[in-house]
Each structure stands twice: as structure tokens, then as C-alpha cells.
C-alpha positions, 0 to 999 in steps of 0.5 A: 515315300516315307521317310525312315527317321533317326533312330531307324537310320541309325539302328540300321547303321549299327547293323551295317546296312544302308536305308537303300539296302533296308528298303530293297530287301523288303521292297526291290525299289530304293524307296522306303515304304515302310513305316517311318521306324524302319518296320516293314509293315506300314501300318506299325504305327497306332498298333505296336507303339506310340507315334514318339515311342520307340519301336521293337520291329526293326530290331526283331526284324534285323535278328530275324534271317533273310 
């Protein structure tokens, strides 16, 4: 399982939705599978930004309607 890190927990926070909720809307299981900056795409990592760089996905992604 991945963890999410910090800056995901607390963008997330700031949203007003739980790292379970985060990882069942995206993957029906309490577990995170995700990449560590809460982009759903575990892959984000070496494509959009450095591994200590913060990402934009989970942000474009919390706009984005479910």
C-alpha cells in the first residue's frame, strides 16, 4: 500500500475529505493506491513533477466533479 504524504493529507483536509474517502472514490477499498501526492495515477512520479516537488494533480483533481 502507498502511503499518502503530508502535503496530500492536508490538501485533502483543507477540502474536507478523509485519505479513506480519497482512496474509495478512486479505488472502492480503504487503501490508498495512489501515488504518495494523492494523484490517482501511481505513476505521477518521474512524469509530472520531481520526486520532492510538489504536485498540481491533486489539486486539478479535487476542482475536477465526481
Amino acid at each position: 500500500m502507498n502511503a499518502l504524504n503530508d502535503t496530500a493529507k492536508e490538501t485533502l483536509a483543507d477540502a474536507g475529505i478523509t485519505p479513506t474517502e480519497w482512496a474509495q472514490r478512486h479505488f472502492g477499498t480503504d487503501e490508498w493506491h495512489g501515488d504518495a501526492c494523492g494523484c490517482t495515477d501511481d505513476r505521477c512520479i518521474g512524469f509530472h513533477h520531481s520526486d520532492d516537488g510538489d504536485c498540481g494533480c491533486l489539486p486539478a483533481l479535487l476542482e475536477w466533479p465526481s
